[in-house]
C-alpha positions as CSV (number, residue, x, y, z in Angstrom):
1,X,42.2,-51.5,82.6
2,X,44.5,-52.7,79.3
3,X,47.7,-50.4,78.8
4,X,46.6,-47.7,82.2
5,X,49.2,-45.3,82.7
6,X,49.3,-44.7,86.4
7,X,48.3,-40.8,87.2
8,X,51.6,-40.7,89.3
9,X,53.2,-41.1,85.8
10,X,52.0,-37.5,85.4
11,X,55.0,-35.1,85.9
12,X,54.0,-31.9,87.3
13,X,57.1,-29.6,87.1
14,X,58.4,-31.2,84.2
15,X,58.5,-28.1,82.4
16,X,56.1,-29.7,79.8
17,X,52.0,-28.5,80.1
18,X,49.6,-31.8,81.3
19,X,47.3,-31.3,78.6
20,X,50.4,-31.9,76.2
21,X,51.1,-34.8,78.2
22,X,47.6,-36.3,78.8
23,X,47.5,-35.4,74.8
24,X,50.7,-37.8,74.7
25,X,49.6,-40.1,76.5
26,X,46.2,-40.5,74.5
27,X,48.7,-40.5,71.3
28,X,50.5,-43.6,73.1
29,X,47.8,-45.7,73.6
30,X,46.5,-44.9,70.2
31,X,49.8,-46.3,68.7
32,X,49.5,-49.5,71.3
33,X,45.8,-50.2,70.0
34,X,44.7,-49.0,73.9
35,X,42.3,-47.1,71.5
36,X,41.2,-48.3,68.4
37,X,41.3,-46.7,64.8
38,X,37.3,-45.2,64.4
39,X,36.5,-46.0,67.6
40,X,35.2,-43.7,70.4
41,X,37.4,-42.4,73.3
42,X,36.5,-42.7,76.6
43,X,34.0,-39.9,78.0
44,X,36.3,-36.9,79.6
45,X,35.6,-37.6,83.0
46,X,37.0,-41.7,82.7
47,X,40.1,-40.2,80.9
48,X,40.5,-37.4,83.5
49,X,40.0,-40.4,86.3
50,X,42.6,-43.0,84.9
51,X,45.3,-40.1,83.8
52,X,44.6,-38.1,87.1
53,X,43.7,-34.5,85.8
54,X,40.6,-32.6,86.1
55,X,38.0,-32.6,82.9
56,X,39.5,-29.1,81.7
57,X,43.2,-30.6,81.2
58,X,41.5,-33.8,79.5
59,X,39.4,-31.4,77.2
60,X,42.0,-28.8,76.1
61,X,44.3,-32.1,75.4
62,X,41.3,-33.6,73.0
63,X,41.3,-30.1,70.8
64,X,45.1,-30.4,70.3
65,X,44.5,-33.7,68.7
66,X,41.5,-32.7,67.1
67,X,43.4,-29.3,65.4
68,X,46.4,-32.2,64.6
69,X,43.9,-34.3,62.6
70,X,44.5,-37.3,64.8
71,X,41.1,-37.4,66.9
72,X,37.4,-36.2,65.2
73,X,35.1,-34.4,67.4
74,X,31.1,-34.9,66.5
75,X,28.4,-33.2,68.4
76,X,26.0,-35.3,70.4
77,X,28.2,-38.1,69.8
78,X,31.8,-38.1,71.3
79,X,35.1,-37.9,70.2
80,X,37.1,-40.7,67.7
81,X,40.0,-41.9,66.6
82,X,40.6,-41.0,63.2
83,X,42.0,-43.9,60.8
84,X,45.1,-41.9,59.2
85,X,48.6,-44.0,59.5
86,X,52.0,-42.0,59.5
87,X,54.0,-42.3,56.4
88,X,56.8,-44.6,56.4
89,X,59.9,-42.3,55.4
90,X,63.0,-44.1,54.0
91,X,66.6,-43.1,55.0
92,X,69.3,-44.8,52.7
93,X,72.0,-44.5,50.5
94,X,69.6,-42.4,47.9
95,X,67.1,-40.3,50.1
96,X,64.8,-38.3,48.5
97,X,61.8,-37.0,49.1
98,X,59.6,-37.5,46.0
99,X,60.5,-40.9,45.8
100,X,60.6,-42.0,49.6
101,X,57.0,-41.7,49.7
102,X,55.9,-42.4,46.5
103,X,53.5,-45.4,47.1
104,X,51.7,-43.8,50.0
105,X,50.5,-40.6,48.8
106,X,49.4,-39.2,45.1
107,X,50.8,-36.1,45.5
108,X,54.6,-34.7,46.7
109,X,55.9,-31.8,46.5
110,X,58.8,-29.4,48.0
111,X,57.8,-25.7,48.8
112,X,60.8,-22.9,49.2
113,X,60.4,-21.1,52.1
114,X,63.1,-18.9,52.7
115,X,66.6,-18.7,50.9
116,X,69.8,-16.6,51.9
117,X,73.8,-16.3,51.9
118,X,75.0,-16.4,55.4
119,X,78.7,-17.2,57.4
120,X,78.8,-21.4,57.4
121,X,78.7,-22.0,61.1
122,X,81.2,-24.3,62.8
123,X,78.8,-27.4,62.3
124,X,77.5,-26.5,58.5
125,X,81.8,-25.9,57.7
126,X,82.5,-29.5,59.1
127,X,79.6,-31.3,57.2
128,X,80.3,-29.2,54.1
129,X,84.4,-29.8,54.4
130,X,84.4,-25.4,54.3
131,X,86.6,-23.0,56.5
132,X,84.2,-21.6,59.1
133,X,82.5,-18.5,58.4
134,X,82.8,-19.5,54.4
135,X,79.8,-18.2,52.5
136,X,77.0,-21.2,52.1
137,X,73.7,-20.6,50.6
138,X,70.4,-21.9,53.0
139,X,67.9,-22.9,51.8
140,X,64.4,-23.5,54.2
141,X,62.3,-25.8,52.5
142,X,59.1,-27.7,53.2
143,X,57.6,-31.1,52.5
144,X,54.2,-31.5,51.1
145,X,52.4,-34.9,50.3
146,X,48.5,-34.8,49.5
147,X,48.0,-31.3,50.6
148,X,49.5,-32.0,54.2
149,X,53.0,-30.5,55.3
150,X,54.9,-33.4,56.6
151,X,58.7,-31.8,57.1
152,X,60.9,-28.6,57.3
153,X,64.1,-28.3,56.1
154,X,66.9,-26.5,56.1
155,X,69.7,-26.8,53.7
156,X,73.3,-25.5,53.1
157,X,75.3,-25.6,49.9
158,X,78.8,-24.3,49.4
159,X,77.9,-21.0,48.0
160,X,80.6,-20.1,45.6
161,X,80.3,-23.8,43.9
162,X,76.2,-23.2,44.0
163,X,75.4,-19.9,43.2
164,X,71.7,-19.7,41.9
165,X,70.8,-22.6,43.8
166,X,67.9,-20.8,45.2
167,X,66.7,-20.0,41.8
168,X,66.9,-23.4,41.1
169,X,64.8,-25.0,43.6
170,X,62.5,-21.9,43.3
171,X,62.2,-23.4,39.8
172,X,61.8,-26.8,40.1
173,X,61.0,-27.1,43.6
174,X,63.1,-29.9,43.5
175,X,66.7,-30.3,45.5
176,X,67.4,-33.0,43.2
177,X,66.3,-30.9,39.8
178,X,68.6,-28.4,41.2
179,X,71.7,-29.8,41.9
180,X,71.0,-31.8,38.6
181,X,71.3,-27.6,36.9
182,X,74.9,-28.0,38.6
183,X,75.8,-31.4,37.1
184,X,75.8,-33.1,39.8
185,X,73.2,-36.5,38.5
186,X,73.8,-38.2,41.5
187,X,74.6,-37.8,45.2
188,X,74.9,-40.0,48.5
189,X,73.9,-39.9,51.7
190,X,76.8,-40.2,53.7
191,X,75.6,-39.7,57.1
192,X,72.1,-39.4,59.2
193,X,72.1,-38.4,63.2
194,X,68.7,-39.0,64.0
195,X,67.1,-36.9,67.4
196,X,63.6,-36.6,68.7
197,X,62.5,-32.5,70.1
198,X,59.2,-30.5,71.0
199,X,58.2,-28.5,68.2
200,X,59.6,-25.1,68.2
201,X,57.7,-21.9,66.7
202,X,59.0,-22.5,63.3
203,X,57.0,-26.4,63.5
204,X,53.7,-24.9,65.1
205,X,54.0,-22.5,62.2
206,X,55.3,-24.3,59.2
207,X,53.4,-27.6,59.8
208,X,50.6,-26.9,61.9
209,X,51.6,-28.4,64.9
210,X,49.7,-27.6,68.3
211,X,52.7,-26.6,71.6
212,X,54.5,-29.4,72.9
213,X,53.9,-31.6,69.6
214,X,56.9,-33.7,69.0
215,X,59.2,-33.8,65.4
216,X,62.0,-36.3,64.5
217,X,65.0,-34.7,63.6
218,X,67.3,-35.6,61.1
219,X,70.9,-33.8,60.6
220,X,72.5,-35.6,57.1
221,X,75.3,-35.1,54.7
222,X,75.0,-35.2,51.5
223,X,78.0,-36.4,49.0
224,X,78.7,-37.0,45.2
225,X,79.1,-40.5,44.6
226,X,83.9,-39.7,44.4
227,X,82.5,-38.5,48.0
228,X,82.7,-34.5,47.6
229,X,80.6,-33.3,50.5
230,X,77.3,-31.3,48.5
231,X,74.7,-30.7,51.3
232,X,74.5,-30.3,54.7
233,X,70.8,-30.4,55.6
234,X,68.5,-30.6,58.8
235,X,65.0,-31.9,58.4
236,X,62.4,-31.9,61.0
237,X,59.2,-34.1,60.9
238,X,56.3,-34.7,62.4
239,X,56.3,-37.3,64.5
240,X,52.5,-38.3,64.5
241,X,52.2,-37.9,60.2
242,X,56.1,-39.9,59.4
243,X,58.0,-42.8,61.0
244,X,61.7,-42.8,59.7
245,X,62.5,-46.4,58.2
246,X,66.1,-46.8,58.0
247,X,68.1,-48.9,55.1
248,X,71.9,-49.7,55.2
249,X,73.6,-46.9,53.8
């Protein structure tokens, strides 16, 4: 068969469920054309033969992707693969989030989650240029486009320079509206470290992710354009709704 993954391909005490990985695996060969955009998936018991798992772990696999909108399930009729390709997410020397994806969906938009004043860790002080333990504002954001979360953020801003930031963006829902409030007009991105993880509770919750699910992580810093250091930020998408595309910065 085209693209098989051998069963012995299957770890077992991986740490990682096999339903999560047979639901992988299907993800896989959707992205290799193994199985085609609108077209049926092979009955249960062929997957649970060529992935070497019983029916029940090939089932519970299909509802994950089913709840994640990649697979549709119709009764009497089988399971398909659902036509819906991941945004393509720009990272370059302007990043922003309205305009990245403008193009590919009608409607983006920025939620505020959570906001507080906390210590600035030793990571968030480096990427801000602060003393440890300096006040910083956080903001936890998410990305909307058409309806659909696509990405969690959370951002830290120097908090005696950005007071009422969290007003701001509670305002506009905008980070760039915001600092724009603070004169800053423009900003940078100075730096991207890019890193793939399983979803943690906050990404099952925040954007309806099933266990195991994986986001692309982004940790950046943001500069104005004499290079003062503005945001420090961390921004986890989903993996199966956004591909990271990146420019020269």
């Amino acid at each position: 068969m085209i693209g098989q993954i051998a069963a012995d391909s299957i770890e077992r005490r991986s740490g990682v469920s096999l339903w999560r990985q047979i639901a992988d695996k299907i993800l896989h060969a959707i992205a290799t054309g193994d199985f085609a955009e609108n077209a049926a998936l092979p009955p249960e018991v062929a997957l649970a033969e060529r992935y070497g798992v019983n029916r029940h772990t090939v089932r519970s696999a299909i509802s994950a992707l089913v709840q994640e909108g990649v697979l549709r399930a119709e009764q009497g009729r089988g399971t398909f693969v659902l036509s819906r390709k991941r945004l393509s997410y720009p990272i370059g020397a302007r990043t922003r989030f309205s305009t990245g994806l403008q193009g590919q969906t009608s409607e983006r938009h920025t939620v505020l989650l959570d906001s507080s004043v906390e210590p600035a860790s030793q990571r968030v002080a480096e990427g801000l240029g602060l003393p440890k333990g300096a006040e910083v504002i956080r903001l936890e954001t998410r990305g909307e486009a058409d309806g659909r979360p696509v990405s969690r953020a959370a951002s830290w801003f120097d908090a005696r320079r950005f007071a009422g930031i969290d007003k701001a963006m509670a305002q506009t829902g905008s980070i760039t509206a915001s600092l724009a409030r603070f004169g800053i007009d423009d900003y940078l991105r100075h730096s991207t470290v890019l890193s793939a993880h399983h979803a943690d509770a906050g990404d099952l919750a925040d954007l309806g992710l099933q266990p195991g699910a994986i986001v692309l992580v982004t940790a950046a810093i943001n500069v104005t354009p004499d290079g003062q250091p503005i945001q420090f930020s961390e921004t986890r998408f989903s993996a199966e709704r956004v591909e990271l595309k990146l420019s020269a910065l």
